[in-house]
TIKERO-927292 format. One record per residue (C-alpha): residue number from 1; x negated, y, z negated. Coordinates in nm, 2 decimals. Example, Ala and Ser with C-alpha at 12.3 -4.5 7.8 and 13.67 -1.06 7.14 Angstrom:
! residues 2
<1, <-1.23, -0.45, -0.78>> <2, <-1.37, -0.11, -0.71>> 
***
This chain:
! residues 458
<1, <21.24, -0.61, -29.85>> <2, <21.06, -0.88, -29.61>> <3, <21.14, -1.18, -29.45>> <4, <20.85, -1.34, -29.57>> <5, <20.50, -1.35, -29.68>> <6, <20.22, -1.04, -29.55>> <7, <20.27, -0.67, -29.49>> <8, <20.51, -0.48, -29.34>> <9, <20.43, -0.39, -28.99>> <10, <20.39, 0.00, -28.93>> <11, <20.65, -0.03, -28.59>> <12, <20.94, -0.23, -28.53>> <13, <20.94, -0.51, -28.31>> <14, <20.98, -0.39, -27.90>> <15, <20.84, 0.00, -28.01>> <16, <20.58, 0.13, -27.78>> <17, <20.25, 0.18, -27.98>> <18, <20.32, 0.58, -27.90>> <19, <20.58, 0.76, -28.07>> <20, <20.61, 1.11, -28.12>> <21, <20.59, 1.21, -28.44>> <22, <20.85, 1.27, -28.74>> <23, <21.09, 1.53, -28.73>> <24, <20.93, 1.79, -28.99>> <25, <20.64, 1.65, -29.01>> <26, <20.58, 1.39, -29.32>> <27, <20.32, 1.37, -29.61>> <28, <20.02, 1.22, -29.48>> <29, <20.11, 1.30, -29.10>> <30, <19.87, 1.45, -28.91>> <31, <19.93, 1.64, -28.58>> <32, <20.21, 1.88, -28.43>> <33, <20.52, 1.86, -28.57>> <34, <20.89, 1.74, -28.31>> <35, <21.05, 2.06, -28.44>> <36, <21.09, 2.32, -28.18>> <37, <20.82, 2.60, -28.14>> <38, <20.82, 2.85, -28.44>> <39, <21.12, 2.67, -28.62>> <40, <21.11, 2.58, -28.96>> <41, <20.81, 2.54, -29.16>> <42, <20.45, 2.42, -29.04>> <43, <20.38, 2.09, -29.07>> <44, <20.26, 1.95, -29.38>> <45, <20.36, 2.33, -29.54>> <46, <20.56, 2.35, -29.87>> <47, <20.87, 2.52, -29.81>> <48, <20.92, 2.89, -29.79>> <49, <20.93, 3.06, -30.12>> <50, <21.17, 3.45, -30.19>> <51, <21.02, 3.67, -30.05>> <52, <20.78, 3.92, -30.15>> <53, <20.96, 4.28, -30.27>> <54, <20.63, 4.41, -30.24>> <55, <20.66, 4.31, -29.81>> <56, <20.80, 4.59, -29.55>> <57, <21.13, 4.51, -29.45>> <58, <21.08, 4.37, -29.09>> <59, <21.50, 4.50, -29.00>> <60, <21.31, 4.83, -29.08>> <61, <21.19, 5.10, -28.82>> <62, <20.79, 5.12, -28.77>> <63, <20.74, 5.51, -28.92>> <64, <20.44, 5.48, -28.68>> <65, <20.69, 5.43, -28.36>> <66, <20.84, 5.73, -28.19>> <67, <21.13, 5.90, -28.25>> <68, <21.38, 5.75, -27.94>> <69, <21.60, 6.07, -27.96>> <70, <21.31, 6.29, -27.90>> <71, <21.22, 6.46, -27.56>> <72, <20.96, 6.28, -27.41>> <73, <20.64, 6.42, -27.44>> <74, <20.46, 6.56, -27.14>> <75, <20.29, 6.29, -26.91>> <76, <19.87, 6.33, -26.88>> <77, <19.78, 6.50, -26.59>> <78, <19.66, 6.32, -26.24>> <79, <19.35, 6.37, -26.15>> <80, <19.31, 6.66, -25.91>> <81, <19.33, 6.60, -25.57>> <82, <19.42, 6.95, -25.41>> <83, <19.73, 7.11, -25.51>> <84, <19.95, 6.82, -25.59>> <85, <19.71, 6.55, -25.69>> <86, <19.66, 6.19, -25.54>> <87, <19.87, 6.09, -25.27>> <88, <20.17, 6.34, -25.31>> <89, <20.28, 6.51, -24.96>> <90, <20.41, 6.87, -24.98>> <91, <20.73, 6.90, -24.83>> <92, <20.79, 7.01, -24.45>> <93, <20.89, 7.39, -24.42>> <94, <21.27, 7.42, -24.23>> <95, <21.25, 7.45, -23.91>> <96, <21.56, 7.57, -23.77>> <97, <21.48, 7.74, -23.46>> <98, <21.16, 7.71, -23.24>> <99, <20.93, 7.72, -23.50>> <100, <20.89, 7.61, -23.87>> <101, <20.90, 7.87, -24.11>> <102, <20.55, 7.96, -24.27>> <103, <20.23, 8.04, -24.13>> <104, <20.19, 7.99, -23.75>> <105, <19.90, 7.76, -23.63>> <106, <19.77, 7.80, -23.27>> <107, <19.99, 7.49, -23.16>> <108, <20.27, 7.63, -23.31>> <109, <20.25, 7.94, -23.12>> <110, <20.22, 7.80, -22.83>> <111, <20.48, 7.50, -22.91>> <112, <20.71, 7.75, -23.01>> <113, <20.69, 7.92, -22.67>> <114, <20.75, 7.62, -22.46>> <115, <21.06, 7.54, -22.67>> <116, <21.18, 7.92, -22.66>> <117, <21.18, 7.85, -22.25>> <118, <21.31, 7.55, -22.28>> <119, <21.61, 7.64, -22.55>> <120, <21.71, 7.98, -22.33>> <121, <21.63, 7.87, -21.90>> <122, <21.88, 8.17, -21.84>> <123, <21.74, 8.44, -22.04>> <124, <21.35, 8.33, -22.00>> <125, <21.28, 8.19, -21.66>> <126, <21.58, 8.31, -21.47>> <127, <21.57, 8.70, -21.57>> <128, <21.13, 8.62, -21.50>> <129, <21.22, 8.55, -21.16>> <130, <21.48, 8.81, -21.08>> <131, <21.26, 9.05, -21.20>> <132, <20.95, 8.90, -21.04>> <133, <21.13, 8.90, -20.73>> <134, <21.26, 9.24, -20.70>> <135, <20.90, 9.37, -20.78>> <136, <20.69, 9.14, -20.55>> <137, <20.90, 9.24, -20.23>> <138, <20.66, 9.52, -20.15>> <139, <20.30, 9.34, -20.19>> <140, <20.46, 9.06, -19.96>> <141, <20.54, 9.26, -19.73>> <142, <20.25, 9.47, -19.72>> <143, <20.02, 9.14, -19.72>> <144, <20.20, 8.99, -19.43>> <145, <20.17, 9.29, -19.19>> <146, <19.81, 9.32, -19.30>> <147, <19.76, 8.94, -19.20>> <148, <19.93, 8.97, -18.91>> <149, <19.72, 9.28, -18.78>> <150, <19.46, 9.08, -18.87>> <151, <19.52, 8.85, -18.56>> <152, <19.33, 9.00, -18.26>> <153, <19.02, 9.05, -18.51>> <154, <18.99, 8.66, -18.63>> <155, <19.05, 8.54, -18.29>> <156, <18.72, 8.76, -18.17>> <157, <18.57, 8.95, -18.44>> <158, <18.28, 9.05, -18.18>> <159, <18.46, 9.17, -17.88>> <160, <18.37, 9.52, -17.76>> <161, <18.65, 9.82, -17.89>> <162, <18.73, 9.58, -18.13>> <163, <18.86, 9.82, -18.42>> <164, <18.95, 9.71, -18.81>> <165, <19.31, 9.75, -18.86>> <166, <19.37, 10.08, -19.05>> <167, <19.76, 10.00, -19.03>> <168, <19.74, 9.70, -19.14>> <169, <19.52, 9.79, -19.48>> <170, <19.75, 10.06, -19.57>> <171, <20.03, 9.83, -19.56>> <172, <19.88, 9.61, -19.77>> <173, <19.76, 9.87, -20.00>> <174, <20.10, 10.09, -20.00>> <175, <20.26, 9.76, -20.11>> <176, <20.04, 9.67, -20.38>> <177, <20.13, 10.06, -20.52>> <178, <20.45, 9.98, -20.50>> <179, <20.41, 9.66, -20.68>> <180, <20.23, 9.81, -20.97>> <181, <20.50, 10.04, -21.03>> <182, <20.76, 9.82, -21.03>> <183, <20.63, 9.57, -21.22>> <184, <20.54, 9.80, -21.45>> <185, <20.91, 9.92, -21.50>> <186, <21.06, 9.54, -21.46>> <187, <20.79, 9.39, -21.73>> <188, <20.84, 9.67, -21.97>> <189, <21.25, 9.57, -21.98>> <190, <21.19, 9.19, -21.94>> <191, <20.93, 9.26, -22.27>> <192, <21.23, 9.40, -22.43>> <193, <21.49, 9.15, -22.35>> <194, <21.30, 8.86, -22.42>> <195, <21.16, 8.99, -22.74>> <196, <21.55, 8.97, -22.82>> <197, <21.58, 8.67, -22.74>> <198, <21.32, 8.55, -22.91>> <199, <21.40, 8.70, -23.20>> <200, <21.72, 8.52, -23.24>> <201, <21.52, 8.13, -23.13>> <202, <21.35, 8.16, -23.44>> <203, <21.69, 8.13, -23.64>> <204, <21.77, 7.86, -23.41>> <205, <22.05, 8.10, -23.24>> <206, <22.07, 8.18, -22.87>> <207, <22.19, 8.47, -22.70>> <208, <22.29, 8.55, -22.35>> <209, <22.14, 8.79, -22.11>> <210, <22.39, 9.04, -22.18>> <211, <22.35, 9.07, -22.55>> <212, <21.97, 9.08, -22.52>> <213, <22.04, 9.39, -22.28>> <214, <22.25, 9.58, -22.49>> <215, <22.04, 9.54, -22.80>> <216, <21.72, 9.59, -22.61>> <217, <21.83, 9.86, -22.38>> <218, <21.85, 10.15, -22.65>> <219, <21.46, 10.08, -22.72>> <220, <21.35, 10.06, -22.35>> <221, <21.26, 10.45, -22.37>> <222, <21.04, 10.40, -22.63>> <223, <20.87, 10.09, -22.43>> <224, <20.77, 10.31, -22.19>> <225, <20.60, 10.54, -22.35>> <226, <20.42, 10.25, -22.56>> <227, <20.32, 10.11, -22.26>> <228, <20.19, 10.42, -22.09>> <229, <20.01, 10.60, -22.41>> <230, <19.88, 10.23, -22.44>> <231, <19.74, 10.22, -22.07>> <232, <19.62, 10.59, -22.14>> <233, <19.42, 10.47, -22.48>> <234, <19.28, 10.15, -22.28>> <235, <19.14, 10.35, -21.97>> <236, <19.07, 10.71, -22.15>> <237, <18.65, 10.61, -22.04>> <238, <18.74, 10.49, -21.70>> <239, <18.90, 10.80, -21.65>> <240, <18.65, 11.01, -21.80>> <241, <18.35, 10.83, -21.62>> <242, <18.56, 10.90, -21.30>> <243, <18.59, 11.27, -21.39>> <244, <18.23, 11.30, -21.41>> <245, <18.14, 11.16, -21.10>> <246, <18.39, 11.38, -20.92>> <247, <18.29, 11.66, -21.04>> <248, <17.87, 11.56, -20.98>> <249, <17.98, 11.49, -20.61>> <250, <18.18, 11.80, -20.57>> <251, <17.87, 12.00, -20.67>> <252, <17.67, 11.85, -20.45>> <253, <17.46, 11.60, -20.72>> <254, <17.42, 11.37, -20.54>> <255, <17.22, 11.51, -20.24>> <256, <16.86, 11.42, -20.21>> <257, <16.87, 11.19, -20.47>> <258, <16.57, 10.92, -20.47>> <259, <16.58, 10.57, -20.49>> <260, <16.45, 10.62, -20.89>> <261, <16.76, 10.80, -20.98>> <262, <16.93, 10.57, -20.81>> <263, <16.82, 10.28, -21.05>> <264, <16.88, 10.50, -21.32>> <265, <17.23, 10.56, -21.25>> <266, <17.29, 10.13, -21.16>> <267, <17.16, 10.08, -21.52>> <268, <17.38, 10.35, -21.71>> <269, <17.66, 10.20, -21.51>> <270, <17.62, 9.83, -21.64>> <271, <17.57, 10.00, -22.01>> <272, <17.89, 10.18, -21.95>> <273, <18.05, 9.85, -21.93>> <274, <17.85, 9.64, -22.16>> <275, <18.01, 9.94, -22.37>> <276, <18.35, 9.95, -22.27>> <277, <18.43, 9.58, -22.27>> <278, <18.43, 9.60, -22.66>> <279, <18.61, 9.92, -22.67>> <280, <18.85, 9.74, -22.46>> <281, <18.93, 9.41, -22.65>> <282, <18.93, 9.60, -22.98>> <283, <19.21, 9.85, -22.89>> <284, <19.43, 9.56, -22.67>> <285, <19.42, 9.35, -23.00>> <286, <19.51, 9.62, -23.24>> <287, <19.77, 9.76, -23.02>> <288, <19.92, 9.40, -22.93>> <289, <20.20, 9.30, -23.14>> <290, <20.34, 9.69, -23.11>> <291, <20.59, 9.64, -22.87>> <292, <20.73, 9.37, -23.10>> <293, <20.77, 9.62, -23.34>> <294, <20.96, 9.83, -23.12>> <295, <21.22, 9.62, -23.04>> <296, <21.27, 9.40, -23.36>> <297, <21.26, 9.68, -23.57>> <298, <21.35, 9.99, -23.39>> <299, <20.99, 10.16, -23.47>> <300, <20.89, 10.49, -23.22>> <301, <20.58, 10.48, -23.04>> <302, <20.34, 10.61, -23.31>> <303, <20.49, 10.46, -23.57>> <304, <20.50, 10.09, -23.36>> <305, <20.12, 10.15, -23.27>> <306, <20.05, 10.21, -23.65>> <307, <20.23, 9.91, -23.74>> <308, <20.06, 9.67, -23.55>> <309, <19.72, 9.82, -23.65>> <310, <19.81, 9.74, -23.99>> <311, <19.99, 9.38, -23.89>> <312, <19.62, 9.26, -23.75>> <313, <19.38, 9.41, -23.97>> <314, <19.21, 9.13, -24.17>> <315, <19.28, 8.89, -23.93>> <316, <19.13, 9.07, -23.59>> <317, <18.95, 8.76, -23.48>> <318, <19.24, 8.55, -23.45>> <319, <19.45, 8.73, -23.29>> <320, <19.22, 8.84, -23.04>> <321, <19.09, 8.45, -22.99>> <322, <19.48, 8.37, -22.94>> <323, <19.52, 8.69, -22.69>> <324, <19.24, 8.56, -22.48>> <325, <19.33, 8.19, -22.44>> <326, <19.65, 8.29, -22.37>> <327, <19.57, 8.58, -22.11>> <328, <19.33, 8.26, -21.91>> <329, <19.63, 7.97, -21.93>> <330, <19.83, 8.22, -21.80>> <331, <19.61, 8.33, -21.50>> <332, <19.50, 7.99, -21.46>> <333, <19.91, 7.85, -21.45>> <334, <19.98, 8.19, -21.23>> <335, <19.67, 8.05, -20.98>> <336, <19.78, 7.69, -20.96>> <337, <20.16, 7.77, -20.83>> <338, <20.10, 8.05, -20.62>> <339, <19.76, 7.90, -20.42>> <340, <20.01, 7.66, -20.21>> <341, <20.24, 7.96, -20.09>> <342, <19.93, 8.17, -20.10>> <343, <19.76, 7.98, -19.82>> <344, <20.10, 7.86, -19.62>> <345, <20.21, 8.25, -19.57>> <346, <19.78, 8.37, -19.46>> <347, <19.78, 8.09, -19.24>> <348, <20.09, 8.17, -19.10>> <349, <20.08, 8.58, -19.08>> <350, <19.74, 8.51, -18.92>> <351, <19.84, 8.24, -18.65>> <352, <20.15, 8.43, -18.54>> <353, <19.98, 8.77, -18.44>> <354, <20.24, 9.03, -18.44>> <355, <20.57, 8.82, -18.41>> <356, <20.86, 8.92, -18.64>> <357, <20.92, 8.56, -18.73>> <358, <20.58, 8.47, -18.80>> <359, <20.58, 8.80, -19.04>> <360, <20.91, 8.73, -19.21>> <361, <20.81, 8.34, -19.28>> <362, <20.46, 8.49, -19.42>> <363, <20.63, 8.75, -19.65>> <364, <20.89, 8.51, -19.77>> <365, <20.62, 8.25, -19.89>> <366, <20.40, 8.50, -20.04>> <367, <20.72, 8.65, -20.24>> <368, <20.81, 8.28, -20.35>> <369, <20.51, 8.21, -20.47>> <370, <20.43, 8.49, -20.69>> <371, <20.85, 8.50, -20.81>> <372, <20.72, 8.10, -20.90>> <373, <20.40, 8.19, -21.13>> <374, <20.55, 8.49, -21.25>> <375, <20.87, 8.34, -21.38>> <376, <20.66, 8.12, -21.62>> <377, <20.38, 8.33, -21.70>> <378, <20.62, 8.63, -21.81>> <379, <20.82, 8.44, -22.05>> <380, <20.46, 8.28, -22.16>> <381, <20.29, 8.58, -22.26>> <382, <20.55, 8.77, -22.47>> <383, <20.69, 8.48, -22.66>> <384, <20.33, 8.43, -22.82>> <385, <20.32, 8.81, -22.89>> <386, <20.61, 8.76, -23.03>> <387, <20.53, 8.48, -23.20>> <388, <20.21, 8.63, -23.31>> <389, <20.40, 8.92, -23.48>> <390, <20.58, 8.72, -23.68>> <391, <20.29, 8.48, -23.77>> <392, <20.12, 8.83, -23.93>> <393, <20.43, 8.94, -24.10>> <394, <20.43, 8.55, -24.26>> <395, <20.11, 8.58, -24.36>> <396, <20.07, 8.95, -24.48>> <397, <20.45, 9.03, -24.61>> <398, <20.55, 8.66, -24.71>> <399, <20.82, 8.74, -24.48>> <400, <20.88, 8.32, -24.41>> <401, <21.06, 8.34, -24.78>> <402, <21.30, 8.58, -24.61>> <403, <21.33, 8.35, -24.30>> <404, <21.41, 8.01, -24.49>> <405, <21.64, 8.15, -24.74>> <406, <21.82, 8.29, -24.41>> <407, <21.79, 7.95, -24.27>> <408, <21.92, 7.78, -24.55>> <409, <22.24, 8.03, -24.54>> <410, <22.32, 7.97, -24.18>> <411, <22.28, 7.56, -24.23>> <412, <22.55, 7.61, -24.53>> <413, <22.79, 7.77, -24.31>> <414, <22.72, 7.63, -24.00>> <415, <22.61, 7.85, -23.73>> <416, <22.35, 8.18, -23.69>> <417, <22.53, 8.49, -23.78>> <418, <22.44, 8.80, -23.53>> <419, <22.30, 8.98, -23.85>> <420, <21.98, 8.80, -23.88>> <421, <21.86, 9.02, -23.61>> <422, <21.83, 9.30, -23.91>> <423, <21.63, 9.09, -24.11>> <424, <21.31, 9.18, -23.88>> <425, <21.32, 9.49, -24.05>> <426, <21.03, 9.53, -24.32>> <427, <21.28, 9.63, -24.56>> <428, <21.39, 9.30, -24.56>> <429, <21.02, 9.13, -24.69>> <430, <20.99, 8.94, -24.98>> <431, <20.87, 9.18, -25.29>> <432, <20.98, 9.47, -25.14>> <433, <21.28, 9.75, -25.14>> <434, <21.44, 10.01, -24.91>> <435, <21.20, 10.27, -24.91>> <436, <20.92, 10.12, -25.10>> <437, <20.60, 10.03, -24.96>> <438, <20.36, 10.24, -24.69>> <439, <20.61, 10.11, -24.41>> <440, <20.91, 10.01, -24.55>> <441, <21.20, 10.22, -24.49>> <442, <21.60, 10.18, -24.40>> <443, <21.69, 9.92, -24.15>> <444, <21.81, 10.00, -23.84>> <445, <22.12, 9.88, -23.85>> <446, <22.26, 10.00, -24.20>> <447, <22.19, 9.94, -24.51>> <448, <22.45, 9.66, -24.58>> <449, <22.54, 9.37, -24.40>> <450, <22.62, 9.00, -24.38>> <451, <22.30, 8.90, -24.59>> <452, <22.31, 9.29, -24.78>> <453, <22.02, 9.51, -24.86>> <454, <21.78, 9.32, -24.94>> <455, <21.81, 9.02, -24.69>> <456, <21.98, 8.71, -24.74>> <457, <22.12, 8.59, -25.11>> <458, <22.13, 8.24, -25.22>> 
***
């Protein structure tokens, strides 16, 4: 119905010209329809029909999907990038003690021995400098009398009668004599204590100067005669070539002898040591990490030597390389602290002539400054033999798995048992039984213990 005459307009009066359009969509309308997205039926469709009996259920599961209360299958693998592929980092080894437990690099070695100092003062630098002490005495005294003998001669080395001091040279040299001997007692005990010592740092134990000594004391015998077959090994050419030439000059050899057979002999002298020099280096590496062996696990002389022969084959180089940088920081370290007490106590003993004080002031400054370079360069030296040995037993026994499981005992029940002093024995390496092996045989301490036969259990 109208209100008059025409068509009927296609929007009310007062509509804007654009409306959206009909809810459902109408015949004839084209465009979207106002229903909301994906609800109810497209515009301008007919209305849904049953559905087809023929169609998959869509409630049903896809037979192509995987079972959800199956294991999941293994993942691909990552593309290689060493061991552990693309940015994984293998974790650290434990380090409970002075060094971590696998493999040794050079700056572990020698990291390890600054932190064994460091971690035991008492047992490391103040036994060093008793012992360097005791055994310096002599040489001091000795050096100042020579200085001061020296006196008369540096203040006019040309004046007529003017006679070298003979006295003064025998002091010097019945000192040094004296000096050799003792140091080579003092070292040989301080070698055994601090091995001790260091045996327990790696655990992350420490140990006083009195236990050292009384489980190092029963193996000082046995240090000396490594130490003096070793020297005897080491110098068996020297003192052959020496032999030699004593006995040429007691027969009278030497007499008449020309200026050719002169040359000859300065040339089979230099090949005599362009000899020697390997036959030197290859014995002190082979025979290194012996003493070692001694005290950690209670080894005899042959049998320690043997050991260590065995501990550094395949890996000669190394050690040797190790030996030698160590042997020039330590001289180098040694020359640096003693050249200031060096040159004080010269310059004194040789200013002073033949005055008591001037003698006593020289021989005190000469014995402090060898008791300073000694008490660092001691403690230096056999901590990376020590550290060495155990490097080789890491890497030729697996002996780290022995160390960590040890470690990880002592972190569960809080502190370092006195027992893991046992587990240096090679019966104790990973792999390996009482008995078994070429040089595995009972520990030295019993068969049974606090980590039992076979080293620590989980």
């Amino acid at each position: 119905m109208t209100d008059g005459p025409g068509s009927t307009p296609e929007l009310p009066s007062g509509w804007a010209a654009e409306q959206p359009p009909p809810y459902g969509g109408a015949a004839g309308a084209s465009g979207p329809s106002w229903a909301s997205p994906g609800a109810g039926t497209p515009q301008g469709a007919p209305y849904p029909s049953a559905p087809d009996p023929a169609a998959p259920d869509p409630a049903a599961p896809d037979p192509a999907a995987p079972d959800p209360s199956a294991p999941n299958p293994p993942a691909p693998y990552a593309p290689y990038a060493g061991q552990y592929g693309y940015g994984y980092r293998a974790p650290d080894a434990p380090r409970p003690g002075i060094i971590p437990l696998r493999p040794l690099t050079l700056g572990d070695i020698l990291d390890g021995t600054i932190k064994l100092i460091r971690s035991n003062p008492k047992a490391t630098l103040g036994l060093s400098a008793i012992v360097a002490a005791v055994t310096g005495i002599p040489a001091a005294i000795g050096q100042a009398i020579s200085f001061g003998s020296l006196s008369d001669f540096m203040a006019d080395p040309y004046a007529d009668g003017m006679d070298v001091p003979v006295a003064g040279l025998a002091a010097q040299y019945i000192g040094s004599i004296l000096t050799y001997v003792m140091t080579f007692v003092g070292t040989t005990i301080l070698t055994g204590v601090l091995t001790r010592v260091l045996g327990r740092a790696v655990f992350g134990g420490r140990i006083t100067v009195g236990e050292a000594w009384r489980l190092a004391r029963a193996r000082v015998p046995a240090l000396f005669g490594l130490v003096l077959l070793q020297g005897l090994i080491l110098l068996l050419p020297l003192l052959a070539v020496v032999a030699v030439l004593v006995g040429l000059a007691a027969a009278d050899a030497f007499d008449g002898m020309g200026s050719g057979a002169a040359g000859i002999g300065v040339l089979l002298g230099l090949l005599f040591i362009l000899a020697y020099i390997p036959y030197l280096l290859f014995f002190y590496t082979r025979l290194s990490l012996a003493a070692p062996a001694v005290v950690l696990e209670g080894r005899g002389v042959t049998d320690a030597m043997s050991r260590s022969w065995r501990l550094v084959k395949g890996d000669s180089w190394r050690v040797l390389g190790i030996l030698l940088l160590t042997a020039i920081l330590a001289a180098i370290i040694s020359g640096v602290l003693a050249i200031p007490f060096t040159l004080g106590g010269s310059l004194i003993g040789m200013l002073n002539g033949d005055s008591a004080g001037g003698t006593v002031i020289a021989a005190l400054l000469l014995a402090v400054g060898q008791v300073v370079a000694s008490m660092i360069t001691y403690p230096f030296q056999a901590g990376v033999a020590g550290l060495l040995y155990a490097d080789r037993r890491m890497r030729a026994e697996a002996f780290d798995l022995v160390l960590q499981t040890a470690a990880a005992q002592n972190q569960s029940q809080g502190w370092v048992h006195a027992g893991v002093d046992d587990l240096w024995h090679p019966s104790y390496a990973a792999g390996t039984a009482p008995g078994s092996g070429p040089y595995h045989g009972a520990p030295p301490y019993g068969q049974s213990g606090p980590y039992g036969p076979y080293g620590p259990q989980a």
